[in-house]
N, CA, C and O atoms as a GROMACS GRO file, in nm:
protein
  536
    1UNK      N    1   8.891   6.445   7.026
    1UNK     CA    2   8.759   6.484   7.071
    1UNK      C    3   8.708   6.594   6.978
    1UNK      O    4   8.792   6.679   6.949
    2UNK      N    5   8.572   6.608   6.921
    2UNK     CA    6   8.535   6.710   6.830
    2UNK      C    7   8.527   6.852   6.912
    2UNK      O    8   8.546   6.877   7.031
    3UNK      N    9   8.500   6.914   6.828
    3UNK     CA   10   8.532   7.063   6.809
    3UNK      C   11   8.428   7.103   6.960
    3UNK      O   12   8.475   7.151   7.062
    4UNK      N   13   8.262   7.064   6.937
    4UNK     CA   14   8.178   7.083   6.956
    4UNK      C   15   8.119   7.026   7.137
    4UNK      O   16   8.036   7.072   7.215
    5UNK      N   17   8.210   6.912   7.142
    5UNK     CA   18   8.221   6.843   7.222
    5UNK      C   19   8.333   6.945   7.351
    5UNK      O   20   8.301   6.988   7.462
    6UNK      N   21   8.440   6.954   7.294
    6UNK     CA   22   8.528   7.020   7.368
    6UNK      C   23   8.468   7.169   7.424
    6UNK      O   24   8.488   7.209   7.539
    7UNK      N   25   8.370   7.263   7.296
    7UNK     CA   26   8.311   7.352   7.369
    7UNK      C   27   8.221   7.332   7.511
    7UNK      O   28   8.213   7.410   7.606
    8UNK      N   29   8.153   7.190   7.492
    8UNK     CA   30   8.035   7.180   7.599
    8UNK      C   31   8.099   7.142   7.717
    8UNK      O   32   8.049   7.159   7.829
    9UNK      N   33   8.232   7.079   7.691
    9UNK     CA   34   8.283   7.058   7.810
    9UNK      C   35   8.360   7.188   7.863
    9UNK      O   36   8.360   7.219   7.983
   10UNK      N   37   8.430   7.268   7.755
   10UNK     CA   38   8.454   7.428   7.905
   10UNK      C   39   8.317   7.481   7.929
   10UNK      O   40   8.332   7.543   8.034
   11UNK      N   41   8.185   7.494   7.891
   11UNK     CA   42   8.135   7.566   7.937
   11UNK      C   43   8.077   7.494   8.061
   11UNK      O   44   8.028   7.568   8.147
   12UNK      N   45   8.076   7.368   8.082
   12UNK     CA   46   8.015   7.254   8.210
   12UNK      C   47   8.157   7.309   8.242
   12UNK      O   48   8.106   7.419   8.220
   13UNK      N   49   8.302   7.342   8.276
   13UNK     CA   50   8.410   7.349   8.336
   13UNK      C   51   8.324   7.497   8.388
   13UNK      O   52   8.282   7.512   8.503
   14UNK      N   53   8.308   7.606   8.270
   14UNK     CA   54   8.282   7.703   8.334
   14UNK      C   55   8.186   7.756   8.441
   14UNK      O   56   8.211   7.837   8.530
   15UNK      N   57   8.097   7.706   8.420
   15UNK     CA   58   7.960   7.661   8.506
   15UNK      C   59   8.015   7.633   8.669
   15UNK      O   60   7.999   7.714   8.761
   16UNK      N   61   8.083   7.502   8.682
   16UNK     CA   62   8.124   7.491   8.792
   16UNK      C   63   8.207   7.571   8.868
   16UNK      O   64   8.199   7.607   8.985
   17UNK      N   65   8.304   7.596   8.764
   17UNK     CA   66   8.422   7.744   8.869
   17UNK      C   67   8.313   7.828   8.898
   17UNK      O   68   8.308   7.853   9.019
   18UNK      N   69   8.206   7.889   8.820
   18UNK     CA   70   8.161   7.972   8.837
   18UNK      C   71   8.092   7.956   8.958
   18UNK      O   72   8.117   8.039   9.045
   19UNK      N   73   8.000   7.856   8.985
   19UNK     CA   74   7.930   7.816   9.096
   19UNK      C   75   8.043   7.772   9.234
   19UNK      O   76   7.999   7.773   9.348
   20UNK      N   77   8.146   7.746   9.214
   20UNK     CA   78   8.236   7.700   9.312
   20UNK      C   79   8.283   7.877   9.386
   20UNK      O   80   8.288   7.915   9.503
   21UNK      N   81   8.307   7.938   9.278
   21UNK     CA   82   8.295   8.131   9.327
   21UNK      C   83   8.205   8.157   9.405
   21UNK      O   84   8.224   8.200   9.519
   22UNK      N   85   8.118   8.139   9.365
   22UNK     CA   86   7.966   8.197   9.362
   22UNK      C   87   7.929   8.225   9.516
   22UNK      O   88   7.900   8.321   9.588
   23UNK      N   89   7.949   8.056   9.525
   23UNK     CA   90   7.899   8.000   9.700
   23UNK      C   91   8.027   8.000   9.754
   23UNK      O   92   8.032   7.897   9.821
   24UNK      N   93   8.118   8.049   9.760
   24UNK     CA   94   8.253   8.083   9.816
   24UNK      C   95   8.243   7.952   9.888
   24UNK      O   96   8.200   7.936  10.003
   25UNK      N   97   8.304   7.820   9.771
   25UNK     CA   98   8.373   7.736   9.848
   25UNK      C   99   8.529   7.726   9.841
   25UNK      O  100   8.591   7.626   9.880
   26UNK      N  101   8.604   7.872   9.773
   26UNK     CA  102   8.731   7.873   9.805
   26UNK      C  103   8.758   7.938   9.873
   26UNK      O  104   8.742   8.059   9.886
   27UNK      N  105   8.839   7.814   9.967
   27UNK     CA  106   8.865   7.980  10.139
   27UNK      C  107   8.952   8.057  10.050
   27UNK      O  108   8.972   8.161  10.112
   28UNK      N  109   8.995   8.060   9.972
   28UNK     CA  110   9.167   8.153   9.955
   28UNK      C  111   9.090   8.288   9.983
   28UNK      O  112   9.004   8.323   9.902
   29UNK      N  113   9.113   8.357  10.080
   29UNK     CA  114   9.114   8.490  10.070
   29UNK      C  115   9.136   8.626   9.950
   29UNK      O  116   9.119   8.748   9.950
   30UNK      N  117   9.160   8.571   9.900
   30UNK     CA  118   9.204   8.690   9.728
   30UNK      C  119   9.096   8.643   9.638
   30UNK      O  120   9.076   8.710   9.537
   31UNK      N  121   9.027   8.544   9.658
   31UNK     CA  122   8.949   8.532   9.557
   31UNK      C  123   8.802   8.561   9.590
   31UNK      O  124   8.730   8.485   9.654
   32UNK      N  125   8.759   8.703   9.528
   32UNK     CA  126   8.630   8.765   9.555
   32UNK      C  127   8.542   8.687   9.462
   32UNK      O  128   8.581   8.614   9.371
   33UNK      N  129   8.416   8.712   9.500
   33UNK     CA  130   8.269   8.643   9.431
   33UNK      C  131   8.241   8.699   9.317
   33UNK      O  132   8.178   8.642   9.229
   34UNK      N  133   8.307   8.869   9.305
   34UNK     CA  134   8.270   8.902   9.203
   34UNK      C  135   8.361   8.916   9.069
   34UNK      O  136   8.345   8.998   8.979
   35UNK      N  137   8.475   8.799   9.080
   35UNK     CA  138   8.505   8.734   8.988
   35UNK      C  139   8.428   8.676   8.880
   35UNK      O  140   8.323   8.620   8.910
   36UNK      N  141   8.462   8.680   8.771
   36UNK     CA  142   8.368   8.627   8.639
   36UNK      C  143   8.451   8.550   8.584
   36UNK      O  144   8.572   8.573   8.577
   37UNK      N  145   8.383   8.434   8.532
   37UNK     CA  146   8.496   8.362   8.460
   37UNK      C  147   8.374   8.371   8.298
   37UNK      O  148   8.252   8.360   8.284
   38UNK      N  149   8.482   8.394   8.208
   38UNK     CA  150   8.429   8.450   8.065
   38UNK      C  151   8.395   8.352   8.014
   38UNK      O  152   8.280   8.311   8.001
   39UNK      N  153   8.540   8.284   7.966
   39UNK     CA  154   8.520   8.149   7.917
   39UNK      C  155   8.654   8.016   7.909
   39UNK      O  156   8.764   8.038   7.960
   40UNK      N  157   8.629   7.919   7.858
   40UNK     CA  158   8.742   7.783   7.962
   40UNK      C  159   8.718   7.725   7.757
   40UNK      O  160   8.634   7.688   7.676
   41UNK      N  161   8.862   7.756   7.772
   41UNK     CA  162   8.968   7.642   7.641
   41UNK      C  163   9.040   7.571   7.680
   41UNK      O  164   9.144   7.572   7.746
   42UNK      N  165   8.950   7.473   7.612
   42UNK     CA  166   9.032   7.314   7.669
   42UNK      C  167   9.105   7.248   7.559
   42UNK      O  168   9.038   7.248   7.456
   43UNK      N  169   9.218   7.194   7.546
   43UNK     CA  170   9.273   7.156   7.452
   43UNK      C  171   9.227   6.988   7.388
   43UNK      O  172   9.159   6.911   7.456
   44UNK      N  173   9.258   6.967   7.305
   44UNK     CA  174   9.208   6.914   7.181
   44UNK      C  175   9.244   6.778   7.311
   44UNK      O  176   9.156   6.728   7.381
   45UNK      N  177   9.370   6.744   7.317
   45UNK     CA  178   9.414   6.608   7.427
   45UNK      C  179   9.378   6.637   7.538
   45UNK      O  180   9.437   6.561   7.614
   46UNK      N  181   9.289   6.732   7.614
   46UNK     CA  182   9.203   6.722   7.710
   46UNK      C  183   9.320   6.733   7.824
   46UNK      O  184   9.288   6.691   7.935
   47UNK      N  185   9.490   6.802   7.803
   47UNK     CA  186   9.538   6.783   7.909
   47UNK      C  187   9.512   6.945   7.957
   47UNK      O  188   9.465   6.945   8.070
   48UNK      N  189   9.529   7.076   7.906
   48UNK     CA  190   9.533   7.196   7.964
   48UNK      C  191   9.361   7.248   7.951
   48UNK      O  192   9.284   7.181   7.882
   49UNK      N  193   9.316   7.365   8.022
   49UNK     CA  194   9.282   7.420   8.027
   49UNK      C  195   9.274   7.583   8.039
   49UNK      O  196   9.278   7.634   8.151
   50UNK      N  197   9.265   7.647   7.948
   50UNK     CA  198   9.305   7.813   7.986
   50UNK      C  199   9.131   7.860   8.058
   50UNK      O  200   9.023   7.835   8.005
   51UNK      N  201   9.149   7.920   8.169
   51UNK     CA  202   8.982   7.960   8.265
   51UNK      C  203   9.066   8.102   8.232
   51UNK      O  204   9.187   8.122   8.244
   52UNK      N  205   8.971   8.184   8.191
   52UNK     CA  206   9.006   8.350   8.141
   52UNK      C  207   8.871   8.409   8.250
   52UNK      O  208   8.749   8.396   8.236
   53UNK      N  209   8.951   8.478   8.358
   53UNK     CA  210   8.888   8.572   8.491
   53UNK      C  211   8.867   8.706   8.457
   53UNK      O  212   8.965   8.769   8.418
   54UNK      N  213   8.756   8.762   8.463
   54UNK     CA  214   8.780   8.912   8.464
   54UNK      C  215   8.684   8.929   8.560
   54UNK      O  216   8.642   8.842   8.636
   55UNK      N  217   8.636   9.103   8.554
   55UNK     CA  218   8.570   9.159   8.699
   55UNK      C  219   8.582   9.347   8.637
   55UNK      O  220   8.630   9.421   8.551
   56UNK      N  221   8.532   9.344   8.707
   56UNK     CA  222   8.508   9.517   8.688
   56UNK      C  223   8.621   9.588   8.829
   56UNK      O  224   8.652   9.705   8.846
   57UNK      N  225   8.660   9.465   8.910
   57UNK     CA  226   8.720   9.514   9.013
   57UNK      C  227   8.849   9.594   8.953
   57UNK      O  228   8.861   9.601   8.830
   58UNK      N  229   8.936   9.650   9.032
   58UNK     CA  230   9.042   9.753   9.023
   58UNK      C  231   9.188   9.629   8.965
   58UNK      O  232   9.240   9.566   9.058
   59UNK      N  233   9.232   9.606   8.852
   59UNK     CA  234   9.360   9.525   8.792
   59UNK      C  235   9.399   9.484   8.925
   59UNK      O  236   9.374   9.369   8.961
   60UNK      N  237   9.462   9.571   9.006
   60UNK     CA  238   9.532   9.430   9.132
   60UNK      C  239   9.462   9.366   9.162
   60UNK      O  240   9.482   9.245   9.155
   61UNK      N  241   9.323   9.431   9.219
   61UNK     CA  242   9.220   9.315   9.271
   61UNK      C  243   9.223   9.180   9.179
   61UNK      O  244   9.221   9.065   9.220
   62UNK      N  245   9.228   9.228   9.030
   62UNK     CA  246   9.157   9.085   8.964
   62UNK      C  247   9.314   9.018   8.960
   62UNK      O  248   9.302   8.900   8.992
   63UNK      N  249   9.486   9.060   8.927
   63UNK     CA  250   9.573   8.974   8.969
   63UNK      C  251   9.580   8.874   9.120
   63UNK      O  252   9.638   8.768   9.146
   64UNK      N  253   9.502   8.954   9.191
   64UNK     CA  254   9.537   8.886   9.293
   64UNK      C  255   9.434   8.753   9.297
   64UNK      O  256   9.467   8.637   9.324
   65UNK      N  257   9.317   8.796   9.268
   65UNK     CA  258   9.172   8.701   9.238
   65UNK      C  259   9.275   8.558   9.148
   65UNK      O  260   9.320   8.458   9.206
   66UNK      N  261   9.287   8.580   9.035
   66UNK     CA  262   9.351   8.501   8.948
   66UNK      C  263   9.484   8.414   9.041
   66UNK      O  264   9.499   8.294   9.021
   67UNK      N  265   9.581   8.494   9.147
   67UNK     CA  266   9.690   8.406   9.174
   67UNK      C  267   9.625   8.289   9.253
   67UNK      O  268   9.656   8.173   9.277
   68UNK      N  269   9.511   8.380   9.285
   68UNK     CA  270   9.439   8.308   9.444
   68UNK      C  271   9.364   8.176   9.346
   68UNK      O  272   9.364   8.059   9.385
   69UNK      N  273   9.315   8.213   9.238
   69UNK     CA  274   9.243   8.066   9.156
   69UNK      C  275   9.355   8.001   9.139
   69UNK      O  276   9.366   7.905   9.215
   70UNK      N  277   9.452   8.020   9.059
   70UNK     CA  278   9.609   7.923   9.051
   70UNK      C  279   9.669   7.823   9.168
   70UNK      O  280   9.704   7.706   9.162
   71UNK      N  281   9.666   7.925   9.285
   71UNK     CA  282   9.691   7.819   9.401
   71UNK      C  283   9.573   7.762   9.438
   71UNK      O  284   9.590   7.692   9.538
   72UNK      N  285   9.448   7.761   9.393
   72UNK     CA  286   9.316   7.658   9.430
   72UNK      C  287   9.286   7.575   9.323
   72UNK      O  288   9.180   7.512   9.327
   73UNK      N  289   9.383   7.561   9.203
   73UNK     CA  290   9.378   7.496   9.057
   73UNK      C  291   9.351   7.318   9.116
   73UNK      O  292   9.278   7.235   9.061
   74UNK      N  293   9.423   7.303   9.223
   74UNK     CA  294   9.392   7.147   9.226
   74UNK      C  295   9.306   7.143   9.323
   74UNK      O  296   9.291   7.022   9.341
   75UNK      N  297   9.228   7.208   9.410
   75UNK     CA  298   9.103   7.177   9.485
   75UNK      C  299   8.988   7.203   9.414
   75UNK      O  300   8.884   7.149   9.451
   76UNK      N  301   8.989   7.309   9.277
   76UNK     CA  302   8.874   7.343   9.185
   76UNK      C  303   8.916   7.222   9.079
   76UNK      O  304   8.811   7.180   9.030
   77UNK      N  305   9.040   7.144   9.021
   77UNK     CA  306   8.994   7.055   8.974
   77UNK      C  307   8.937   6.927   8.976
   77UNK      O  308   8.884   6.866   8.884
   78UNK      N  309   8.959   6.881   9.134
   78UNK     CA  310   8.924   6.790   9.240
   78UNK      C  311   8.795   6.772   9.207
   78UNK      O  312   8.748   6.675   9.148
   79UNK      N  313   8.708   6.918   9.268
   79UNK     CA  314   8.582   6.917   9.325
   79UNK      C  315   8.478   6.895   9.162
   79UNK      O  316   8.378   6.824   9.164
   80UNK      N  317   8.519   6.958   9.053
   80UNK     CA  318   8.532   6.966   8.947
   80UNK      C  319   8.482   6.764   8.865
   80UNK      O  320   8.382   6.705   8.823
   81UNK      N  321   8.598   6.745   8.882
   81UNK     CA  322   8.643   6.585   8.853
   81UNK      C  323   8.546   6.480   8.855
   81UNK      O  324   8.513   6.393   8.774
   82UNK      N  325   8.477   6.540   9.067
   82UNK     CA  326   8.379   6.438   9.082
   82UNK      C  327   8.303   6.453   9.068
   82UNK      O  328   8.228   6.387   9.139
   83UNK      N  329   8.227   6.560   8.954
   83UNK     CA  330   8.101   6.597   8.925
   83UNK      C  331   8.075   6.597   8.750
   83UNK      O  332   7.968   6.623   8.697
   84UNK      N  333   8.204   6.558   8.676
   84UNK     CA  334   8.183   6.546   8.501
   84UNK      C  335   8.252   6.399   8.505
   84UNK      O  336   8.361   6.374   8.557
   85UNK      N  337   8.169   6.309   8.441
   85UNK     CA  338   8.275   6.207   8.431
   85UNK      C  339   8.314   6.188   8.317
   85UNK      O  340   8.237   6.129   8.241
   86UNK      N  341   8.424   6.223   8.277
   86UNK     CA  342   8.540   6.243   8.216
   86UNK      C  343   8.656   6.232   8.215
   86UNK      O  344   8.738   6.311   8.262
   87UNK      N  345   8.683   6.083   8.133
   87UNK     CA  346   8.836   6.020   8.193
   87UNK      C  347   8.925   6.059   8.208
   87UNK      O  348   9.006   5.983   8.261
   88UNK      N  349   8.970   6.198   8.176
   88UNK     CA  350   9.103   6.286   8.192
   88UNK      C  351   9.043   6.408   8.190
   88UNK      O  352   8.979   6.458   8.097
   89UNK      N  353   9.065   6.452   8.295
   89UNK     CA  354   9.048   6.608   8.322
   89UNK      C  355   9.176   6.665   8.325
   89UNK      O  356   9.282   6.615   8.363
   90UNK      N  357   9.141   6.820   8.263
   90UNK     CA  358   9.267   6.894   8.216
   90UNK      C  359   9.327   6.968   8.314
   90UNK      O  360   9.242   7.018   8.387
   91UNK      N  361   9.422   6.991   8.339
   91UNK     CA  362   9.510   7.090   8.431
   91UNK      C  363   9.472   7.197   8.420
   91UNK      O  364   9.539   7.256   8.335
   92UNK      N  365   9.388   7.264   8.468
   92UNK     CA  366   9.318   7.411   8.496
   92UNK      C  367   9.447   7.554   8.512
   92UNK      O  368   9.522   7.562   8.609
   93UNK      N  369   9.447   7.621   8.434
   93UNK     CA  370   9.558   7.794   8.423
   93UNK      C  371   9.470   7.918   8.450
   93UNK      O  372   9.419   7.976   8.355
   94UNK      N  373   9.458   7.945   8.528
   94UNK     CA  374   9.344   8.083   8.537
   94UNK      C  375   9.414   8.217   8.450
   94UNK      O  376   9.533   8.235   8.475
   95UNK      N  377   9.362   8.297   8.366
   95UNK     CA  378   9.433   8.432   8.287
   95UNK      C  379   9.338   8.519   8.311
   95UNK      O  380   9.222   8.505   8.274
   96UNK      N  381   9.382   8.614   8.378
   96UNK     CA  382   9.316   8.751   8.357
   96UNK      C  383   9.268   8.854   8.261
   96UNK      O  384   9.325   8.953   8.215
   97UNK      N  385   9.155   8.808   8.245
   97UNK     CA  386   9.100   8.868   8.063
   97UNK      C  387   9.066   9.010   8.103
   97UNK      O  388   9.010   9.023   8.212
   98UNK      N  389   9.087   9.110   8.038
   98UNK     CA  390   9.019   9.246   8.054
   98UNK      C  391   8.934   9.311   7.945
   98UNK      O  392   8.894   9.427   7.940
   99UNK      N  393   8.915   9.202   7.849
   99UNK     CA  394   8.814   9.206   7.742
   99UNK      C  395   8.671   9.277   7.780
   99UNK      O  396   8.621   9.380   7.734
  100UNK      N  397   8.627   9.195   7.870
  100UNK     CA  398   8.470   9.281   7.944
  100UNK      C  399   8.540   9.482   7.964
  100UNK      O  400   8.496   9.575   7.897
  101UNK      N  401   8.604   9.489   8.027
  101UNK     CA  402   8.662   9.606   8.093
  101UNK      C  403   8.695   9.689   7.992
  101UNK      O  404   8.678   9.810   8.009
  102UNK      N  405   8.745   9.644   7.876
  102UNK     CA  406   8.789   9.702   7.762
  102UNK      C  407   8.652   9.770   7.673
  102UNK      O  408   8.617   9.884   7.642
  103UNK      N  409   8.600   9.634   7.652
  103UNK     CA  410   8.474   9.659   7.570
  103UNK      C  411   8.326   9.774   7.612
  103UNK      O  412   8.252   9.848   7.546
  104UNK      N  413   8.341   9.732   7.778
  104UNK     CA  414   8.253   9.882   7.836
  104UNK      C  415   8.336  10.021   7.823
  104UNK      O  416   8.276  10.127   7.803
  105UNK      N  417   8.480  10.016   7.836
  105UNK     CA  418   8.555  10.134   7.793
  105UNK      C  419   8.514  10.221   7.675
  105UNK      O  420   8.481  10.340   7.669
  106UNK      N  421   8.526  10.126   7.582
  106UNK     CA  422   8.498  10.140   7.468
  106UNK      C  423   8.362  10.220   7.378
  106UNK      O  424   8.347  10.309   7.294
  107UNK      N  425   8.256  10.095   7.478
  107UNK     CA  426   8.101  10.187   7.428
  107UNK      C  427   8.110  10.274   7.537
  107UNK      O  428   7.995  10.285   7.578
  108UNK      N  429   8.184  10.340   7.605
  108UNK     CA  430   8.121  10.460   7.697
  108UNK      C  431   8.216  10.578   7.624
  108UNK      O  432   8.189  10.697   7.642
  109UNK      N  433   8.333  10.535   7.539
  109UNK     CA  434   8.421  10.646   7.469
  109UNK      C  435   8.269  10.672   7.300
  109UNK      O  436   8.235  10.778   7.247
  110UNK      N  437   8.236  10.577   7.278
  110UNK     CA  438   8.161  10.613   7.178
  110UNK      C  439   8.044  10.644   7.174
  110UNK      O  440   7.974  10.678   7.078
  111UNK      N  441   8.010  10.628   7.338
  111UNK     CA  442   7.893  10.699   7.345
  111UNK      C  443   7.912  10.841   7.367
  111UNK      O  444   7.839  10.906   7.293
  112UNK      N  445   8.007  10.934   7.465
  112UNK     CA  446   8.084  11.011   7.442
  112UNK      C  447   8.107  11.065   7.328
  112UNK      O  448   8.088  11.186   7.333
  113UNK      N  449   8.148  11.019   7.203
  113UNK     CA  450   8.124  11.066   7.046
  113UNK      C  451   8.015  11.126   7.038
  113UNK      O  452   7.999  11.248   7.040
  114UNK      N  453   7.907  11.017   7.027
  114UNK     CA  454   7.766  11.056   6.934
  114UNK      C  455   7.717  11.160   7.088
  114UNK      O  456   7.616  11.230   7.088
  115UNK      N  457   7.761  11.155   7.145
  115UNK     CA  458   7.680  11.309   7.224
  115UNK      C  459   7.760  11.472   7.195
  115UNK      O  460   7.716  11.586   7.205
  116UNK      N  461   7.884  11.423   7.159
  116UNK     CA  462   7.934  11.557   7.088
  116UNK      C  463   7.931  11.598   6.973
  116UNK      O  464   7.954  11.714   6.938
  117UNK      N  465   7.880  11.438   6.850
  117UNK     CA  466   7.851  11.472   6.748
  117UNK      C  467   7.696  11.518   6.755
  117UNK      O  468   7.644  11.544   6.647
  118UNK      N  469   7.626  11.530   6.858
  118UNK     CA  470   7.510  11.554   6.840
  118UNK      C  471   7.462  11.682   6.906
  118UNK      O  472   7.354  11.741   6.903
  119UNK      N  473   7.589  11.709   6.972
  119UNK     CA  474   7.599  11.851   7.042
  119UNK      C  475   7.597  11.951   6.906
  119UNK      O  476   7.520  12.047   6.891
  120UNK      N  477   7.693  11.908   6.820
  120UNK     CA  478   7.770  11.932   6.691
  120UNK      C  479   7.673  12.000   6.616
  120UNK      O  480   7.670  12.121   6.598
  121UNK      N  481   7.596  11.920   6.574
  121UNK     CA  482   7.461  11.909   6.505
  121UNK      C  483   7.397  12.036   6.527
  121UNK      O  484   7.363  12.119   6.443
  122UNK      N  485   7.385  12.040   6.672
  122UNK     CA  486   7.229  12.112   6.782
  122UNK      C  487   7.269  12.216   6.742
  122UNK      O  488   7.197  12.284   6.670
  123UNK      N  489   7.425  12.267   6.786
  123UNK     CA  490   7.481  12.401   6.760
  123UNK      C  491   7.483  12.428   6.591
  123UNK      O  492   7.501  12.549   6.578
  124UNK      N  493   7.477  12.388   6.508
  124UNK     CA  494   7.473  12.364   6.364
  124UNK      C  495   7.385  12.456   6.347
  124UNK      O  496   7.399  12.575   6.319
  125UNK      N  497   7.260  12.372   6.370
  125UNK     CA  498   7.115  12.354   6.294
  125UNK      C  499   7.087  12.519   6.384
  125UNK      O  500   7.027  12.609   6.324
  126UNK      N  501   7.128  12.538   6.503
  126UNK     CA  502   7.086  12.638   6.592
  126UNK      C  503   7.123  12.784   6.523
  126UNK      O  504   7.063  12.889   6.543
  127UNK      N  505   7.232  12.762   6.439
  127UNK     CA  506   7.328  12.855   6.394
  127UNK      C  507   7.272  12.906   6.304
  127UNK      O  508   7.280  13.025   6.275
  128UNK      N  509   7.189  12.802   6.232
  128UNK     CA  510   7.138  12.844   6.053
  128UNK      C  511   6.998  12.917   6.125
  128UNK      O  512   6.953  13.025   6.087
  129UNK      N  513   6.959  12.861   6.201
  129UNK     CA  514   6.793  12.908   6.203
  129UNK      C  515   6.825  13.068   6.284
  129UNK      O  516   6.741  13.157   6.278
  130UNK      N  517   6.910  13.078   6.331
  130UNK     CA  518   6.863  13.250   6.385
  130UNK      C  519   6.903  13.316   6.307
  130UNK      O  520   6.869  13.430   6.336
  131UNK      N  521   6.978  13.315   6.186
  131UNK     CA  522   6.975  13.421   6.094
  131UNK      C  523   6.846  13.454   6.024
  131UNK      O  524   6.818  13.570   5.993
  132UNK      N  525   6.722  13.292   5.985
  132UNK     CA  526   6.620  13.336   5.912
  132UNK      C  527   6.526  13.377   6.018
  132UNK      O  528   6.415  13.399   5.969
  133UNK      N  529   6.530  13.400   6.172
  133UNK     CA  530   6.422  13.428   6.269
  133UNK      C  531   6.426  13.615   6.261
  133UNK      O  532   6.351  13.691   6.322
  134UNK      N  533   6.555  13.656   6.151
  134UNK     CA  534   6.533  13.830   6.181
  134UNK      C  535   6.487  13.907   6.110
  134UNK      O  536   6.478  14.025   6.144
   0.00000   0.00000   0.00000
């Protein structure tokens, strides 16, 4: 199956988990709404699928979110199945991505920077000018 092909089909995979969250049609209890699913790699023979979960929720929350998708892997690929027709659907693996979580970490440490480099500056520029104000 091409390259291009296999993308459109995780993101129609992703679409649906996402909407199957959404409208909480999984009773499992561990699995909150405000689960995100990032993005769905499907392999080239169409047998696996990796669904990568994240959330802003607290790490256990999102392990537990993720075990709770694993034990609903064959009612989300079920419901899934009868809505792409697609002669082999892949065995669905949910992974807990913390990429989102990382990456807001990240711009809030560097935004953090440029306000101390700009503190930096203020006190600088502040420093030079009251010697010529006397």
């Amino acid at each position: 199956m091409g390259e291009f092909r296999l993308a459109r089909l995780g993101e129609q995979i992703r679409d649906e988990i996402a909407k199957l969250i959404s409208l909480q049609k999984i009773k499992d209890p561990r699995v909150s709404s405000f689960l995100t699913i990032n993005r769905v790699e499907v392999a080239a023979d169409l047998a696996f699928a990796k669904v990568y979960v994240s959330s802003f929720l607290p790490e256990g929350q999102i392990v537990k979110g993720v075990a709770g998708l694993n034990s609903a892997a064959g009612f989300i690929q079920t419901s899934i199945a009868k809505k792409l027709t697609i002669r082999k659907f892949p065995k669905l693996t949910f992974i807990a991505d913390n990429s989102i979580k990382e990456g807001f970490e990240m711009v809030h440490k560097l935004n953090q920077l440029e306000a101390e480099e700009n503190e930096i500056r203020r006190q600088q520029t502040n420093g030079e000018q009251e010697p010529d104000s006397e």
